[in-house]
C-alpha positions, 0 to 999 in steps of 0.5 A, spaced: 500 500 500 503 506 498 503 512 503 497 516 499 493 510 501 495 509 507 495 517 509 488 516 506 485 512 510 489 513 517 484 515 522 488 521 524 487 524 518 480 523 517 479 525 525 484 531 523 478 532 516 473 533 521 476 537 526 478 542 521 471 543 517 469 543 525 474 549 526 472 553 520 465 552 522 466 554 530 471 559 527 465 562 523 460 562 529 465 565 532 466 572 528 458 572 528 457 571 535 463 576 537 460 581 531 452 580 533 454 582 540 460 586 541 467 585 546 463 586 553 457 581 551 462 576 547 466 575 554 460 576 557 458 569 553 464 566 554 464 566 561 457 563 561 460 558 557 465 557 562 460 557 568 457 552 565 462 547 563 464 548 570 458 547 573 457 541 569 463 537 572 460 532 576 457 529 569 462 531 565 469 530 569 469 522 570 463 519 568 464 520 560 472 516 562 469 512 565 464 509 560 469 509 555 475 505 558 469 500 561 466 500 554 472 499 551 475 494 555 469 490 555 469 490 547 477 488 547 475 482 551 468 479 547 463 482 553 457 484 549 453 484 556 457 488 561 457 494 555 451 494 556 451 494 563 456 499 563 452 504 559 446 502 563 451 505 570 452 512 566 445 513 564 443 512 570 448 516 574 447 522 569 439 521 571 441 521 578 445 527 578 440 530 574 435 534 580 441 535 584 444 540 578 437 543 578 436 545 585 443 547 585 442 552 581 435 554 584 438 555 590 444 560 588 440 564 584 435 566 589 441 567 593 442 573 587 449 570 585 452 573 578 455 570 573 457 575 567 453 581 571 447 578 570 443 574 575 440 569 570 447 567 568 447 562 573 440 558 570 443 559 562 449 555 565 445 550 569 441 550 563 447 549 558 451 544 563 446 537 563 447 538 554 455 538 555 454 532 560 449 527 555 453 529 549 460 527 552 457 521 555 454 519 548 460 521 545 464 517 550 459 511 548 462 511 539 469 512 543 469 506 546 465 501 541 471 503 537 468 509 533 473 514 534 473 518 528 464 517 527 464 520 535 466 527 533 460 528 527 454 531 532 459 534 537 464 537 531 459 538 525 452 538 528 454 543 534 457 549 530 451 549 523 445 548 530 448 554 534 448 559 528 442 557 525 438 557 532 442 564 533 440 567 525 433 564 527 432 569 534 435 575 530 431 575 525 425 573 530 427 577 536 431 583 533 436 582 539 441 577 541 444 578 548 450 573 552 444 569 555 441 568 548 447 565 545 448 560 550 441 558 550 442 557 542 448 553 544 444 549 549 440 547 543 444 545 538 448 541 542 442 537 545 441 536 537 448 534 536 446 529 542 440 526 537 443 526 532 449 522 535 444 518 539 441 516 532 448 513 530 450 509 535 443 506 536 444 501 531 451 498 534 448 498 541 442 494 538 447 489 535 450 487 542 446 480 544 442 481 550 446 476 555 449 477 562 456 479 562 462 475 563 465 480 569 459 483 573 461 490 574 457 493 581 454 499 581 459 500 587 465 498 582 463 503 577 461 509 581 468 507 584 471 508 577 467 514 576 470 518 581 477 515 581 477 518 574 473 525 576 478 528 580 483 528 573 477 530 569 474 535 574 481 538 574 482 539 567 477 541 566 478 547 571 484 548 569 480 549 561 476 554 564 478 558 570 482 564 564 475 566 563 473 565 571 479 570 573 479 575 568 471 576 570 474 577 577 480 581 575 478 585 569 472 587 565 467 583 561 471 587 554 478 584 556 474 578 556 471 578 549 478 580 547 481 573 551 474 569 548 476 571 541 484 569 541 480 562 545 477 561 538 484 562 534 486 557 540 480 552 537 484 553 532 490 551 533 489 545 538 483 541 534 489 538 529 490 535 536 484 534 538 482 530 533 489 526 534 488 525 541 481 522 539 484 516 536 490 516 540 486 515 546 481 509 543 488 506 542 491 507 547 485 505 552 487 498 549 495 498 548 497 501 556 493 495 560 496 490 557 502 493 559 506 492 553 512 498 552 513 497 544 505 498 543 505 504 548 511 506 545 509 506 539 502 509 539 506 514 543 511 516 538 505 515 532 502 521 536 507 526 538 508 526 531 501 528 528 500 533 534 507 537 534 506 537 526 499 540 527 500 545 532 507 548 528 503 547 522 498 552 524 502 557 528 505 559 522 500 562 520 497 565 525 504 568 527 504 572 519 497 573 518 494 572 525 493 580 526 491 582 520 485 577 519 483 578 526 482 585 524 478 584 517 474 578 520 472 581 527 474 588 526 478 591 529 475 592 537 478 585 537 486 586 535 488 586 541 486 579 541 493 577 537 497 577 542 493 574 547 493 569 542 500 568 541 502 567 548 496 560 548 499 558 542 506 557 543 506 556 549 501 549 547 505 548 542 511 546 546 507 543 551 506 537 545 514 535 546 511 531 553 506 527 548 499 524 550 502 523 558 495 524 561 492 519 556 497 514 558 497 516 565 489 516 566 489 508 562 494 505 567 491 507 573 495 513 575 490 519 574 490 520 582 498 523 581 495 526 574 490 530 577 494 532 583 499 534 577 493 538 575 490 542 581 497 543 582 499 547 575 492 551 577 494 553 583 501 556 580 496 559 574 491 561 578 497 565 583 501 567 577 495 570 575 495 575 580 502 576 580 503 578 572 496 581 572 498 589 576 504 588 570 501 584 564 495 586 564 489 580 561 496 577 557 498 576 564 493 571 565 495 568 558 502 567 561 500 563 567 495 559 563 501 556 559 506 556 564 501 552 568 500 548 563 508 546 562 508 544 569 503 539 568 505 536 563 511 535 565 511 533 572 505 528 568 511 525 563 516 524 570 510 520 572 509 515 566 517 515 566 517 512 574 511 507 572 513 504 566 521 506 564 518 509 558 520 517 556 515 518 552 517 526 551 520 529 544 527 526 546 525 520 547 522 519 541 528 522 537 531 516 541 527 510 539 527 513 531 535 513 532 535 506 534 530 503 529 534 507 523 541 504 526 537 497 527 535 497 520 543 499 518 
């Protein structure tokens, strides 16, 4: 087979095809939404947004992990019966979290907590979190069945074409759009991802045959597994989120659409390698357990080449062009976004030379250390935040971001070094190229 068909068929280039047109259409809704509603709205949204992935923790963090590393050991292992169990935990687990939610966010805003300086806030991120959460455990479902590249299509495709027409819709019916509406047409296009990616997998999940698993999996083991895995999950995702919660405390809602716009340019930037860490994951999820070193080696290297390769590819451009396309396609309320958005993205690029650590990390039982490592890189960009920001301004902020990230790939690689002997970071790839290439001579 020659390498155009082998490139062809590779599920990270048509993961990357995916994530690409996702990038285009994310970057489009983008430019309408920043357009329609103005910086200080637009930060407003984000932060919303933010609150909203926050607040949507307990579905989100380790219950989507979970269901995709049960699922998928249970398929490696020819156990029909416990993926259904194990689709029957989480369905029951996001119902019973369900009302918790609800009463939560009843609670605070009759207590009069602000989000954005809006006192519904509070209600659209309650609103938007249980859609993230069932779109995340539907998306975890296609992973672990091993459709990996057909997962991302409701949340990748479907997401971004229901928001801008939900929003288009409301415009034309409303004659207005505040931050609260297009979180709220966020909301509804992701639950229409939802459906749709529900719609795929249903046939897949009829073909299993109805019989009782090989190894019973309690709901006391599942919840345990669940947990386990939340605090790495739950800390990621406070670690994602926490620039638009500092910069609503520390700045103004202007300095935040500003921050919210170099996050599109980042969307950018990381979806090569989210696409990649899609399929690297499903892989992944089979290759640590076993605890083979080669295949963990190999699917890391095979990673680390794809996801450092796209990032450097899509900087390029972003550092020649980025300023004046911000201006022509945002306008130019929004330049001071470029720089903000060089800082995220060099300073990710760099994190990729520690390859997909956390991944590994999570597959072998180690997320307990991972997660620390995380809470700690928060902390130090949370501290270093209010150290930078008096002297940096909102770019402070993102110099945190990447610092923080740095410091948590980092202690993850030692981490994964100490439990497998493996330096799965850019030098020890360039090492194990080298000695192949010698091998082969």
């Amino acid at each position: 087979m020659d390498f155009l068909t082998k490139l062809q068929r590779s599920s990270y280039v048509r993961s990357i095809g995916i994530r690409g047109l996702n990038g285009g259409l994310g970057f489009a809704v983008s430019v309408l939404l920043a357009r329609l509603l103005g910086p200080s709205d637009y930060g407003a949204y984000g932060v919303i947004l933010s609150t909203a992935a926050i607040i949507a923790i307990p579905f989100t963090a380790g219950l989507p992990r979970a269901m995709a590393r049960e699922v998928a050991a249970a398929r490696v292992n020819d156990d029909p019966g416990l993926i259904r169990l194990v689709i029957r935990r989480g369905r029951n687990t996001f119902l019973l979290l369900l009302p918790i939610l609800a009463f939560a966010a009843i609670v605070a805003w009759k207590f009069g907590l602000t989000i954005a300086g809006t006192s519904t806030g509070i209600l659209v991120a309650a609103l938007v979190a249980p859609m993230l959460a069932a779109d995340s455990n539907r998306m975890a479902i296609m992973q672990g069945m091993g459709q990996a590249v057909r997962s991302q299509i409701p949340d990748m495709i479907v997401r971004p074409v229901g928001t801008a027409i939900i929003v288009t819709v409301l415009l034309v019916s409303v004659h207005h759009v505040g931050p609260e509406v297009g979180a709220v047409a966020y909301a509804s296009a992701t639950l229409i991802g939802f459906l749709v990616g529900a719609w795929m997998i249903r046939p897949a999940i009829k073909a299993l045959p109805d019989q009782p698993p090989k190894t019973y999996m309690s709901r006391k083991m599942f919840l345990l597994a669940v947990f386990t895995l939340s605090i790495l999950g739950s800390s990621k995702i406070l670690s994602g989120n926490i620039d638009m919660i500092l910069l609503n405390s520390l700045f103004s809602l202007k300095d935040a659409g500003l921050y919210k716009v170099a996050l599109a340019g980042m969307a950018l930037v990381v979806m090569g390698n989210n696409a990649i860490a899609t399929v690297a994951n499903t892989r992944l999820a089979e290759a640590v357990p076993g605890g083979d070193k080669s295949k963990i080696a190999a699917e890391s290297d095979r990673t680390m080449f794809w996801a450092l390769g796209s990032s450097i590819l899509v900087m390029l451009p972003v550092i020649v062009v980025g300023r004046p396309v911000i201006s022509a396609v945002y306008g130019s309320e929004y330049l001071g976004s470029w720089s903000i958005l060089l800082i995220l993205g060099l300073g990710f690029s760099v994190s990729q030379v520690f390859g997909p650590v956390e991944s590994v990390a999570m597959f072998s039982g180690q997320q307990l250390r991972a997660a620390a490592a995380v809470l700690l890189s928060v902390a130090v960009s949370v501290g270093l935040a209010f150290l930078f920001a008096p002297i940096m301004g909102v770019h402070g902020v993102a110099l945190a971001s990447t610092m923080g990230l740095s410091l948590r790939q980092i202690l993850v690689a030692i981490f994964v070094w100490k439990k497998f002997d493996l330096d799965l970071t850019l030098i020890g790839t360039i090492s194990r190229a080298l000695q192949a290439r010698r091998q082969q001579t």
